[in-house]
Every structure is written in C-alpha cells, then in structure tokens.
C-alpha positions as CSV (number, residue, x, y, z in Angstrom):
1,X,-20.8,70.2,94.1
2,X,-18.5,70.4,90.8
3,X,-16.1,72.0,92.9
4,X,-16.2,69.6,95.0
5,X,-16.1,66.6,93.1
6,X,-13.0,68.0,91.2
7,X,-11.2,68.2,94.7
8,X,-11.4,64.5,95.6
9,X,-10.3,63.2,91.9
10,X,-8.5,59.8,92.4
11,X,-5.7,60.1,91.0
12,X,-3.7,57.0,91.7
13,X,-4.3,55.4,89.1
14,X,-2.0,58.2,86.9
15,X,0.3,57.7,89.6
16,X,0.9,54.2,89.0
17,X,0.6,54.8,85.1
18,X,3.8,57.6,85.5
19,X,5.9,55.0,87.8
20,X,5.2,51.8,85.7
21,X,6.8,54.4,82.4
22,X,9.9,55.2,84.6
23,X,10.6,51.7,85.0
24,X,10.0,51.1,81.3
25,X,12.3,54.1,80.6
26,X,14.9,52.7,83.1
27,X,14.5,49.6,81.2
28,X,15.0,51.1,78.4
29,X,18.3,53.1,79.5
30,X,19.4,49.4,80.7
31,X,19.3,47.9,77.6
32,X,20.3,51.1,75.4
33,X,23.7,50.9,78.0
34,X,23.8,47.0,77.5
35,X,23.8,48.0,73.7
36,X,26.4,50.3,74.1
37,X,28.3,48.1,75.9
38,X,27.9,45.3,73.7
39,X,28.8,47.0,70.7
40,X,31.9,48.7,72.0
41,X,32.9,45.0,73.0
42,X,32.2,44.5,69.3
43,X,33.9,47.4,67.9
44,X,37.4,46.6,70.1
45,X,36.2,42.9,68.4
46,X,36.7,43.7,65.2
47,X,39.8,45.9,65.7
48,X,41.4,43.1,67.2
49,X,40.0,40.9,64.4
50,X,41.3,43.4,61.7
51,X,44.8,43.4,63.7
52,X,44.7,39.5,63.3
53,X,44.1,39.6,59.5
54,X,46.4,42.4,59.1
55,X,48.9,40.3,60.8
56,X,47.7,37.5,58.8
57,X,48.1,39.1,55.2
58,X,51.9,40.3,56.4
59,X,52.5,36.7,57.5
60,X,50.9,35.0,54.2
61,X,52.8,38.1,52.0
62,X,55.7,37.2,53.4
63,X,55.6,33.2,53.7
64,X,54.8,34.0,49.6
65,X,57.9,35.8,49.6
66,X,59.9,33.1,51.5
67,X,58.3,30.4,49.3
68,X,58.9,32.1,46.2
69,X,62.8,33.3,47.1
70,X,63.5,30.0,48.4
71,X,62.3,27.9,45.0
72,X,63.6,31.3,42.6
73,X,67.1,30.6,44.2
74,X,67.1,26.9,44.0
75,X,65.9,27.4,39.8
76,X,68.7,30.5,39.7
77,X,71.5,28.4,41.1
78,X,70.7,25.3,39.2
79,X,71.0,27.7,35.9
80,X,74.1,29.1,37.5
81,X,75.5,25.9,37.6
82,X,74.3,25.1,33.9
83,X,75.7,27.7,32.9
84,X,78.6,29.2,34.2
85,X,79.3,26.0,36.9
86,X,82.3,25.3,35.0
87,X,83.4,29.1,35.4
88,X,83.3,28.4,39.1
89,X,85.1,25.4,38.7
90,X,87.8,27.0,36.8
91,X,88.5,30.0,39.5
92,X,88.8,27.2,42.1
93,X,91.4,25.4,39.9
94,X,93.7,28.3,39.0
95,X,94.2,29.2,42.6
96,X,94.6,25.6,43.5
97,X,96.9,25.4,41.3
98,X,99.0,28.3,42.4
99,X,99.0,26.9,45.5
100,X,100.0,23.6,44.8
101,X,102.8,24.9,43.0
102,X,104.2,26.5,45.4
103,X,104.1,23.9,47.4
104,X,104.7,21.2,44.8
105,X,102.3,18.8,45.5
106,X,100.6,17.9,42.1
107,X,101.8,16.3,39.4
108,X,102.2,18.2,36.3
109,X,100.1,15.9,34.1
110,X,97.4,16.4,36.6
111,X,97.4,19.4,36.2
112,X,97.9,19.8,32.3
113,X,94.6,17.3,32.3
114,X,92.1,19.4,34.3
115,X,93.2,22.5,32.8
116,X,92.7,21.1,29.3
117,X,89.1,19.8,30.0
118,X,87.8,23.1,31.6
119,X,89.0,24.9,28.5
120,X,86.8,22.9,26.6
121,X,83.9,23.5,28.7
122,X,84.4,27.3,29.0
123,X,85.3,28.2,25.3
124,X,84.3,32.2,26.3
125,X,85.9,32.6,29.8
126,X,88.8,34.8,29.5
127,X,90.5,32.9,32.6
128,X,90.3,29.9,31.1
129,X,93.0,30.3,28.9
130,X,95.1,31.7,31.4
131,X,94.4,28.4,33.5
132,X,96.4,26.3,30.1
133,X,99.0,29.1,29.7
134,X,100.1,28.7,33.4
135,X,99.9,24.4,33.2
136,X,101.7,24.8,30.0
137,X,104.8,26.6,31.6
138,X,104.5,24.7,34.4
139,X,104.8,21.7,32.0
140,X,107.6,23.7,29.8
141,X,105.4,23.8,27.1
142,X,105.6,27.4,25.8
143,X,104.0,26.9,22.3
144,X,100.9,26.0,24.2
145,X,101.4,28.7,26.6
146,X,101.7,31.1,24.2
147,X,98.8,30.0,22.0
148,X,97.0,30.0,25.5
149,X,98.0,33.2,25.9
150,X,96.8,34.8,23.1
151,X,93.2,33.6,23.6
152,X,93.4,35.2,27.0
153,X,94.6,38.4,25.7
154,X,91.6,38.3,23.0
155,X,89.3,37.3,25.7
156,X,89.9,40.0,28.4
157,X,93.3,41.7,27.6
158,X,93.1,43.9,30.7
159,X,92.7,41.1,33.3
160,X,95.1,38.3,31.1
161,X,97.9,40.8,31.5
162,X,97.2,42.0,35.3
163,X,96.5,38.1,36.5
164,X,99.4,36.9,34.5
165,X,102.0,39.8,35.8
166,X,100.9,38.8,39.5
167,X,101.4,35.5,38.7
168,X,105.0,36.0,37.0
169,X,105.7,37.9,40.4
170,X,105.0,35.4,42.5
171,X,107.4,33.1,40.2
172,X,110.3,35.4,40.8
173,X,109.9,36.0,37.1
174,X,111.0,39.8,36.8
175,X,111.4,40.6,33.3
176,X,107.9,39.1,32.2
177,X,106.4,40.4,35.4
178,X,107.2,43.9,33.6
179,X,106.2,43.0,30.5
180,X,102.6,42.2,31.7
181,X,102.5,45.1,34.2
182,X,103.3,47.0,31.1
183,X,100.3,45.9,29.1
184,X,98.2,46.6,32.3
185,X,99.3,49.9,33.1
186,X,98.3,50.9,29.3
187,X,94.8,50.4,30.0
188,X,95.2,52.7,33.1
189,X,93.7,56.0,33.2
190,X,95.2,58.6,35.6
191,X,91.5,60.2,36.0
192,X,90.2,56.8,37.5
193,X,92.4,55.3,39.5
194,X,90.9,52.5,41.7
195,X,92.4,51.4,44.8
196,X,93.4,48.4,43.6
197,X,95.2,50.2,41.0
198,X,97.2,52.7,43.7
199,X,98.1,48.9,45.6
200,X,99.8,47.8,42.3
201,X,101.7,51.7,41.6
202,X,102.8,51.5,45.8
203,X,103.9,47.8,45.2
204,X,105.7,49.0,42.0
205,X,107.3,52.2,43.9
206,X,108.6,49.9,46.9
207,X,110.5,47.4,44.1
208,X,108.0,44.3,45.1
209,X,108.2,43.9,41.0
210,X,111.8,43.9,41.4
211,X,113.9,46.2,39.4
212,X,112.5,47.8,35.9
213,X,115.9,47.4,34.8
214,X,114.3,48.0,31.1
215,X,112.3,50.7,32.1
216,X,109.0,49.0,31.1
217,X,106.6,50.8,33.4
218,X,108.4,53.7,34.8
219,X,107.1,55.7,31.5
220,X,103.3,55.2,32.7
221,X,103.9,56.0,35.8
222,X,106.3,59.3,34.7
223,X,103.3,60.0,32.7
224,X,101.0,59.5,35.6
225,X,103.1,62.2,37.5
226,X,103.5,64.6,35.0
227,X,99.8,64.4,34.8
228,X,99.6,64.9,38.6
229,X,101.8,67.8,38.6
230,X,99.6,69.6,35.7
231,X,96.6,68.8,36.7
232,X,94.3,70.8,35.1
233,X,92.9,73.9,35.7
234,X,92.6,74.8,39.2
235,X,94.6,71.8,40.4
236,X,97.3,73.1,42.4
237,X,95.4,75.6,43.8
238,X,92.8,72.9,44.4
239,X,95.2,70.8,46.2
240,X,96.6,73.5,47.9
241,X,93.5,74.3,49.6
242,X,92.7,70.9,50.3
243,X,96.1,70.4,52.6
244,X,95.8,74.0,54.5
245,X,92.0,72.8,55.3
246,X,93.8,69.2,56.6
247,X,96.2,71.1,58.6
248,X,92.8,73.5,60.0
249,X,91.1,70.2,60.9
250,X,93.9,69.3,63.0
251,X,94.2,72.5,64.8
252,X,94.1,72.2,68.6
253,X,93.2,74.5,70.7
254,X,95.8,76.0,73.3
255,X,94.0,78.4,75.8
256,X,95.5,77.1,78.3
257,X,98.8,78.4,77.7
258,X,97.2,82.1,77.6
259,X,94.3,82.1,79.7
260,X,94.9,86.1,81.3
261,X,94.9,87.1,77.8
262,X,91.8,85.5,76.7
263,X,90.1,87.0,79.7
264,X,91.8,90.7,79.3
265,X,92.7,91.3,75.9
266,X,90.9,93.2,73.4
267,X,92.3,92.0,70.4
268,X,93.1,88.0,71.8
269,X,91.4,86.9,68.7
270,X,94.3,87.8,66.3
271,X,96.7,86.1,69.0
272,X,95.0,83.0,69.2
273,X,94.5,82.3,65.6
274,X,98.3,82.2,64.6
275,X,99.1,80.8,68.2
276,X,97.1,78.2,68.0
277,X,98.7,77.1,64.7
278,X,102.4,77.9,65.6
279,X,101.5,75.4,68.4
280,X,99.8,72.8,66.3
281,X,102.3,72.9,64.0
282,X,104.4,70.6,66.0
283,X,102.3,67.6,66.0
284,X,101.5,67.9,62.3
285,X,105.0,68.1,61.9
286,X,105.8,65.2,63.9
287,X,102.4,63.2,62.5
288,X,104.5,63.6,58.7
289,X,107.8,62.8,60.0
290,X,106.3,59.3,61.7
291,X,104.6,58.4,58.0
292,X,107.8,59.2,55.8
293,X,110.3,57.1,58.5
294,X,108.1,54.1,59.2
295,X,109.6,51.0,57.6
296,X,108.0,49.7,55.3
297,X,106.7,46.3,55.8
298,X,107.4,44.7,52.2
299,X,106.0,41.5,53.1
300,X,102.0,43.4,53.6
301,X,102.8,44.9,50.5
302,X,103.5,41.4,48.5
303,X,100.1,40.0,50.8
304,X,98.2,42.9,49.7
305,X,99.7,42.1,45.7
306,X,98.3,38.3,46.4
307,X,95.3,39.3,47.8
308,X,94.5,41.5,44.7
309,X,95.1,38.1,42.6
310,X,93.1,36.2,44.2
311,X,90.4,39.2,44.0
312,X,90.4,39.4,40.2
313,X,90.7,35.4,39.8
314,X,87.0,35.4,41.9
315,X,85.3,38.0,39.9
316,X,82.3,37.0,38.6
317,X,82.6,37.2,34.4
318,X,80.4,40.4,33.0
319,X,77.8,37.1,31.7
320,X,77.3,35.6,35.0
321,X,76.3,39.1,36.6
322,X,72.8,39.4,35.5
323,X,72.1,35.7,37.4
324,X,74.5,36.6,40.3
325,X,72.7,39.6,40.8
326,X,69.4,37.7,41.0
327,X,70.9,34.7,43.1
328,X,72.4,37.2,45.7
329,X,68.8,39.4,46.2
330,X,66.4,35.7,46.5
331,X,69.3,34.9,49.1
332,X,69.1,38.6,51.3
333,X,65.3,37.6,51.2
334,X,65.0,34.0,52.3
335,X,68.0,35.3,54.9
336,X,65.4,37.9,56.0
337,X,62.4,35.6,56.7
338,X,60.8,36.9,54.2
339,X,60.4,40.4,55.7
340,X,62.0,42.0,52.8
341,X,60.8,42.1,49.3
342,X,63.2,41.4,45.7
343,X,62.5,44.5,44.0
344,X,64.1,46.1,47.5
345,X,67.0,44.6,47.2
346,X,67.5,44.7,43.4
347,X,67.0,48.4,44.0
348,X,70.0,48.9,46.9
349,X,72.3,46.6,45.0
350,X,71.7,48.5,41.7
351,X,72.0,52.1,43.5
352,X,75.4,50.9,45.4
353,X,76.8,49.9,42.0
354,X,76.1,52.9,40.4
355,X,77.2,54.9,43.3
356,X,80.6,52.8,43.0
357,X,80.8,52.9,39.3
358,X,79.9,57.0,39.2
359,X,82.6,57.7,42.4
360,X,85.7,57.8,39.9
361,X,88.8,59.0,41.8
362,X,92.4,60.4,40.1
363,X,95.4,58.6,41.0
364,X,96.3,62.6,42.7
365,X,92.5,61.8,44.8
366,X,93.3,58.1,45.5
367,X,96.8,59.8,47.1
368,X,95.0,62.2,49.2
369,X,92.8,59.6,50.0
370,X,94.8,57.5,51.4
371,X,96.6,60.0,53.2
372,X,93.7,61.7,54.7
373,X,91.9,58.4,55.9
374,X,93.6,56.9,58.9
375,X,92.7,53.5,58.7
376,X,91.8,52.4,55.2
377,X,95.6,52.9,53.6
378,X,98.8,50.9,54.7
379,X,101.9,53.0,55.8
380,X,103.6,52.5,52.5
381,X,100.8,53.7,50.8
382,X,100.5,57.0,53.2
383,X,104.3,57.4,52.7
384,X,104.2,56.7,48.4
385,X,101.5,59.6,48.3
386,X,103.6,62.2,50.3
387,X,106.9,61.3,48.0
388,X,104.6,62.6,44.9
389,X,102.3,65.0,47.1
390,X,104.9,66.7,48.4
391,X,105.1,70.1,46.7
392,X,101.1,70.6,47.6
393,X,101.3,69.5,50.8
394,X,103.9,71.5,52.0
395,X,102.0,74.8,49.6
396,X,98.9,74.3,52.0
397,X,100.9,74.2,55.4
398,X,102.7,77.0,53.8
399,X,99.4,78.7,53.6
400,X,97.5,77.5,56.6
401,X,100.2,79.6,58.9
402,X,100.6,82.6,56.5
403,X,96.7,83.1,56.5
404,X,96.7,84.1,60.2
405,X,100.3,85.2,60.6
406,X,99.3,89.1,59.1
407,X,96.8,89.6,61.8
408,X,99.3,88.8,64.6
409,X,99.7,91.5,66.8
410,X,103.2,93.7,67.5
411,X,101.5,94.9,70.5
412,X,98.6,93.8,72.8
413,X,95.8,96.1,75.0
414,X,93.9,95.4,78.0
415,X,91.8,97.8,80.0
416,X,92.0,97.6,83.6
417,X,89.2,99.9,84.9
418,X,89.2,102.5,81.9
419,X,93.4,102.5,82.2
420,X,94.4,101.2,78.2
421,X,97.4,99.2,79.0
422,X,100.0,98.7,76.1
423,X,101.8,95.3,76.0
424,X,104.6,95.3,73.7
425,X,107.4,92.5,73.1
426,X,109.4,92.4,76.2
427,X,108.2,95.1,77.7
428,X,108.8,96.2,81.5
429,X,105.9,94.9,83.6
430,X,107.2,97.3,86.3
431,X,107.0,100.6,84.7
432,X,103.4,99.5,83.2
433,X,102.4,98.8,86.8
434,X,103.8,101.7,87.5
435,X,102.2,103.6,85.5
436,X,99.0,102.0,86.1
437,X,99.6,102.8,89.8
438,X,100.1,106.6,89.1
439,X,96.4,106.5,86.9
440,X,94.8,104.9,90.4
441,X,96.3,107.7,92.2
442,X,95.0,110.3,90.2
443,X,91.6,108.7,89.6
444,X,91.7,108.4,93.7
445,X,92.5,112.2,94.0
446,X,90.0,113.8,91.1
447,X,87.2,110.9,93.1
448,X,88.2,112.6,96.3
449,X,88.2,116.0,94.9
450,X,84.5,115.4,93.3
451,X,82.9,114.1,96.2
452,X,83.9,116.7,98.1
453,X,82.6,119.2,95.6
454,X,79.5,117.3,94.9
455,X,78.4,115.0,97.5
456,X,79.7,117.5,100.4
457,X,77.9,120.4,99.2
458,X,74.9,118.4,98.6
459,X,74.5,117.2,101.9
460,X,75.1,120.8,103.7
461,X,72.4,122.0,101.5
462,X,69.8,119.2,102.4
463,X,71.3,119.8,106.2
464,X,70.2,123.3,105.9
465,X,67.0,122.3,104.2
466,X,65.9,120.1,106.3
467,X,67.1,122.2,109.6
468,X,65.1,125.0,108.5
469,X,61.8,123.2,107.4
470,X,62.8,121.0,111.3
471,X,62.5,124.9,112.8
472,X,59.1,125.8,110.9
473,X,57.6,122.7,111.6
474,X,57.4,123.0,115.4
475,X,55.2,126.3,114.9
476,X,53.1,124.7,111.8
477,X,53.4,120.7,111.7
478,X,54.8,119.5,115.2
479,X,54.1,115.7,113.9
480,X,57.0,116.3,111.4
481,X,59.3,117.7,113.5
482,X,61.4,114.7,114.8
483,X,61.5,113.3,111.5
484,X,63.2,116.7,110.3
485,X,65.4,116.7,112.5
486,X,66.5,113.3,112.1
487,X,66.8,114.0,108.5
488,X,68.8,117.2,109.5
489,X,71.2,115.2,112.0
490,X,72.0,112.6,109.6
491,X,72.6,114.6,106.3
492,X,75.0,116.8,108.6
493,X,76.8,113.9,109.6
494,X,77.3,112.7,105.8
495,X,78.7,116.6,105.7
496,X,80.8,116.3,108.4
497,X,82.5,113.0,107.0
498,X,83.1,114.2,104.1
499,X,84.2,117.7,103.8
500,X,84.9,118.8,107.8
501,X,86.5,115.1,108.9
502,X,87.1,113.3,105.7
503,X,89.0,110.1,107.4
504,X,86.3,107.4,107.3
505,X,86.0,108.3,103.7
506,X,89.5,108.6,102.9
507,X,89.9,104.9,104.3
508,X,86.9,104.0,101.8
509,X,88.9,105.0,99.3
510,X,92.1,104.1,100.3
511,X,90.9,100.5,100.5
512,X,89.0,100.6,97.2
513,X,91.7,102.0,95.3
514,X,94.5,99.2,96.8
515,X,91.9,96.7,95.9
516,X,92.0,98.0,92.2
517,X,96.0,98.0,92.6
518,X,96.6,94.8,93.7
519,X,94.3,93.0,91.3
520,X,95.3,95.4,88.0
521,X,99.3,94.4,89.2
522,X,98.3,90.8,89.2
523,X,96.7,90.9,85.9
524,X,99.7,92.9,84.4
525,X,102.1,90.3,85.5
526,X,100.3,87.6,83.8
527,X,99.0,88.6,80.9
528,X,103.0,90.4,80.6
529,X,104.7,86.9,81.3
530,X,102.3,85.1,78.5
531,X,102.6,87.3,76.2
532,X,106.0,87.2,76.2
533,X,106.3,83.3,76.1
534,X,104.2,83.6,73.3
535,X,106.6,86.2,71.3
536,X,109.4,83.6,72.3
537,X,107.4,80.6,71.3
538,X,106.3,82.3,67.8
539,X,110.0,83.7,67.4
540,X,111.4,80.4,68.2
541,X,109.2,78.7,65.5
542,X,109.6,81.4,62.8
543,X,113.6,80.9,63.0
544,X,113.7,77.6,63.9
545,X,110.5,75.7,63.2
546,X,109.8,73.3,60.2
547,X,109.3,75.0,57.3
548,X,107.5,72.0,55.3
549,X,105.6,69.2,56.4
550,X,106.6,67.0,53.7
551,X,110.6,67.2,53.8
C-alpha cells in the first residue's frame, strides 16, 4: 500500500511552484536587461555629458584667453602710445617729409616746427635728431644740422650714418653720400653680412652712389675682397666644392642620346658620367652667360636703396621691443579666437629671432646665396657675385668635368652572345660585323659538329636499346611491346635527322644562327654610330667648349 501511495503522489502543486520561479526568473532577466540597457544609455550619457564640459572648459579657456588678449592689448598699446607714441609719430614725419620734399609741397617752417617739437618729446630716439638735421638743411641751417647731427651720431651712429647717406642719395648729394656710406661701411663686418648690407655693396658696385671720386668706400670694400679671396682656412677649397656640387645639381640626364649603349655596354657607367656633364655643360654655360649680360635695371636697384630707407626709418627702437613683442603675441591671439595661447607665441617669435640672429652669413655666403637662390636676389645682385666669385666658380666647374673625365673610356665592350666586341674611336663597323659574323659561323659549325657527336650517337644508342628490349618483350612482356617500338621508331628518326639526313636540322640552325646575325649587326651599327657621336661631341667640347663658366 506504500507502494502504492508513493505512485499516485500529486505533484502539481511543485509543478506550478517550478513555472511560477521561471516567470520570476524571466522577470528577473527582464529587468536585469532593462538595467543593462538603462545604464548603457547612462554610460553613452555621461560620455556625451563629459564631451559637453570638455567642450565647455576649451570654450571658457579660450573665451579667458580672448578676454584677457583683447583687454592686455588695449592696456599694451595705450603704454605704447605713452611711451614711445611720439617715436611712432616721428617715423611717420621723417618719411613724410622726404616725400614732401620731393615733391615740394610743405613749407619749410612747417616743417622746421614739427620737427623741433618731436625732438623735445623724444630726447632718446636716435631718429629724432636726424628728423632736425634734415629740416635744418632743408631750411639752410647747417649749424643746427650739424649740432643735430651729432646727437644722432651719439644716439645710434650706425643707423645716423646709413639713414643719412640714403637720404644724401636721394638729394643727388654725392660727396656726403660717401662720406656717410663711409662711416656705415666701418661698422661692417665681412663675417656677417646681412642682405640688406649686400643691397647697399651691389648699389655701390653699379655707381647708384655715383662716382667715389675720393675713394671713400672703395677701401672697405677692397678690404672686403681681400678678405673674400683669403678666406680662411679651407675657403677656397670650401668654395670650390660648393660650385662643382651646383654644377652636379644641375646635371641632366642624356640617355637618350645613347640608348644601345646603355642597354649593351659593359662599362656605360664610365661613359655616362662625363657624357652627361660634357652635355650639361652647355646649359650651365649659357645659364652664366644670360646673368653676366642682362642689363642691369638701375632704376630696381635705386627702389631697392629706398626701400631699405624706409625699412630702417620703421624699425622699432631696441626700448620699444620688449612692448612690441608683447603687443604683436596678445594680437596673433585675439586674431586666433582665442585658440592659441601667449606663452605659444612668445615662444615662436623668440625661437625665429634667435634663429635669425644665430644664421650669420659672410659677405662670400650672402654672394653664393644670391646666386644659388633663383628667386630671392635681383639680376644685378646675381651678376655683382659672379664679378667677385669668379675664380671659385669657374675652380668647381673646372672640377666637376675633370672628376669624371679619367674614367672615360678609349674603348667600349659589348657582348653579343659570348662574342666580346671592341669599340674603339672610329672604328669600322664592317669589319666588327665581320668578324662577329665569322664567330657565328664557327659557333654554328663546332654546334653542328657536337650535336652530331652527342645528340646523334645518343639517339642510335637508345634506338638500339629500345629495339632490342622491343624484340625481348614480345617473348617476356607482350603489353610493352608497342610502346618499345614506338620508343625505338621515334629515337631512330631523331638519328636519322641528325647524323644520316641532317637537313631539317641544318635549317634549324641555319635560321637560328641568321637570327643571331641580323640582330648582333643591328646592335653593332648602333651602339658604333653612338659611340662615335659621342667621341665627336666630347672632342668637339674639349677643343672647343667653354672652358669657364664665369668669363
């Protein structure tokens, strides 16, 4: 009966028990995913909110940045003009007042009045001075002028004399032009020569000055030279160098002109290095010749003169750099939005300085300079460097076309399937086909001769071979025996063609061998005709060709 009553347990109840905990579980799984989902929706929340308050720092940094650029220049320019706003006022005044006298349309009190109150205001500014000296002569006055002038030269001697020689040039006044050029070239030193310096020495080569009928300048610039041609240690052979590696640069390549050689030559290497260069030669040659005949254009030259006034009237004086500095770095910011800091653009304008101020140049590097870059030097500058570069130019193209000239061949080889073939000058391309003919003939006949001897006897033997294993088979392996004497037929046939009836295989070779004819003939003709355009093209040159690039 225990038996029996386990059997009929009820055990629905459990049933229902285990469903209703799936649904819970289910439940459970819905809301755990409804979690999940919820906090990824929070997690992409906050990214997006930590975006936005990124973004909101940057905007906030720089709107502080703006705000504080924008007042810092406003306070910087307000001391600018506190302090140095006369300075400004000055520069204005002496170039208005070149102007208007050379067009005559101011009075000379008026302009004996403003330069007399901006001297007051400016007791320190070297240009100042200058400003009464040239409203004195104007005026006649040359006790003032030359007071005037000696509080410029105490002020800034180096810029008095420069501004005041440009400004005796423009007057047509020679002598004193010289006189101040004079005291200006004393503070010149030939190890760093700026390129406003090499404007005034081309100007002064070219006789924009006018005539140094008293010899006031020619010694600096003779010393200059001299210094030039010594040079230092190393110099000339630094220069030297320096022109041959110019004259590599603008090698060209010519394969063109000896294509067959390049593709059949064994030594082309040699022939192309000097080739190359004999035909370069020519357009460096002609590239010289179009620098040293071009006219030069005085009138740039006096624009360039002007333009170098007017450059050293607008320089800032060494006190107003410190709040220039600061005015142009708040102004780079505010023109930036904001989106670039001070201390970054302190940091550029600083390094650029530096790197200007440490990149000294010789008057001999300023030369080169000019020469080498295309576009940043005038014609009359290109053609005053080669007048006093001359000697190391021409050393370098000297030494650019004796470096490869040694290597030159007398003689050129080619191999034309394992035939050496011996090119010299003018040599007969009809006795080196000829001779390249005969080598075919009697490659042809020892290729005959050694097929017959090898391949001929070769295929009797398998003939016989195979014949006799054909024969043994029929009493042994009769399954082999067609494919014996298949083997027997053909191998006799191979023996017949070649040693009893030779004729097919005669034509083979007769064919093969005028194939190698015409196509070595072919290549012998050309690489024969450019080699000896190029002896005539090199000859031509070595006789005839210019010797210097710089004449």
């Amino acid at each position: 009966m225990a038996k029996a009553a386990v059997n009929f347990i009820d055990i629905k109840p459990l049933v229902r028990d285990v469903s209703e905990l799936k649904q819970e579980m289910h439940q459970v799984h819905n809301k755990v995913d409804t979690i999940s989902d919820d906090l990824s929706v929070a997690k992409d929340d906050l990214a997006q909110l930590n975006r936005q308050f990124q973004e909101f720092m940057k905007d906030r940094i720089r709107a502080e940045a703006l705000s504080q650029a924008t007042t810092e220049l406003v306070r910087v320019r307000q001391e600018i003009e506190k302090e140095f706003g006369e300075y400004g006022q000055v520069r204005k005044t002496m170039l208005g007042v070149l102007q208007a006298t050379d067009l005559a349309l101011v009075k000379k009190t008026t302009i004996s009045n403003v330069s007399e109150e901006l001297m007051i205001s400016t007791p320190k500014y070297w240009l100042a001075p200058c400003l009464i000296a040239v409203a004195a002569w104007i005026n006649n006055d040359r006790d003032l002028a030359d007071r005037a002038i000696r509080e410029a030269l105490r002020r800034d001697e180096e810029r008095t004399a420069l501004t005041m020689a440009l400004i005796c040039r423009r007057n047509m006044r020679t002598d004193t032009c010289y006189e101040w050029l004079n005291i200006y070239f004393s503070h010149i030193n030939a190890g760093n020569f700026t390129a406003g310096c090499y404007t005034f020495i081309d100007a002064y080569i070219n006789g924009v000055f006018g005539p140094d009928t008293k010899h006031l300048c020619s010694d600096y610039v003779d010393k200059w030279l001299g210094q030039i041609k010594t040079g230092g240690p190393g110099f000339e052979e630094a220069q030297t160098e320096c022109w041959k590696d110019f004259c590599v640069a603008r090698t060209s390549s010519h394969d063109k002109v000896y294509r067959n050689l390049q593709a059949h030559v064994d030594n082309f290497d040699a022939i192309k290095n000097y080739t190359d260069r004999v035909y370069s030669s020519y357009d460096l040659v002609q590239e010289f010749k179009d620098i040293e005949d071009a006219t030069v254009d005085l009138e740039q030259i006096k624009q360039d003169v002007d333009d170098n006034l007017v450059e050293v009237i607008n320089n800032y004086a060494v006190e107003e750099v410190r709040l220039r500095d600061e005015e142009y770095c708040f102004a780079k910011v505010k023109e930036s939005n904001g989106n670039i800091r001070y201390p970054e653009v302190k940091k550029a304008l600083l390094a650029e300085r530096a790197r200007t101020q440490n990149e000294k140049l010789s008057l001999a590097e300023q030369m080169v300079k000019s020469i080498l870059n295309k576009d940043e030097a005038s014609l009359s500058e290109k053609k005053t460097a080669i007048s006093f570069l001359k000697p190391y130019i021409n050393h370098g193209y000297t030494k650019y076309l004796e470096e490869t000239k040694p290597a030159f061949p007398e003689s050129i080889q080619l191999t034309l399937n394992d035939y050496m073939v011996t090119i010299y000058k003018d040599s007969d391309a009809d006795e080196l086909k000829s001779a390249y003919k005969q080598y075919l003939h009697e490659t042809k006949a020892q290729e005959v001769e050694n097929r017959k001897q090898t391949k001929g006897k070769t295929n009797m033997y398998i003939t016989i071979v195979c014949g006799v294993l054909a024969l043994a088979s029929i009493v042994l392996q009769p399954i082999f025996t067609p494919l014996l004497l298949g083997l027997t037929a053909f191998f006799g046939y191979k023996f017949y063609q070649t040693y009893v009836n030779p004729t097919i295989f005669l034509n083979k070779m007769d064919e093969k061998y005028g194939q190698l004819e015409a196509a070595g003939c072919d290549v012998i003709d050309a690489c024969v005709a450019e080699w000896n355009t190029i002896n005539e093209k090199v000859s031509e040159f070595e006789t005839q060709g210019q010797k210097y690039l710089a004449s």
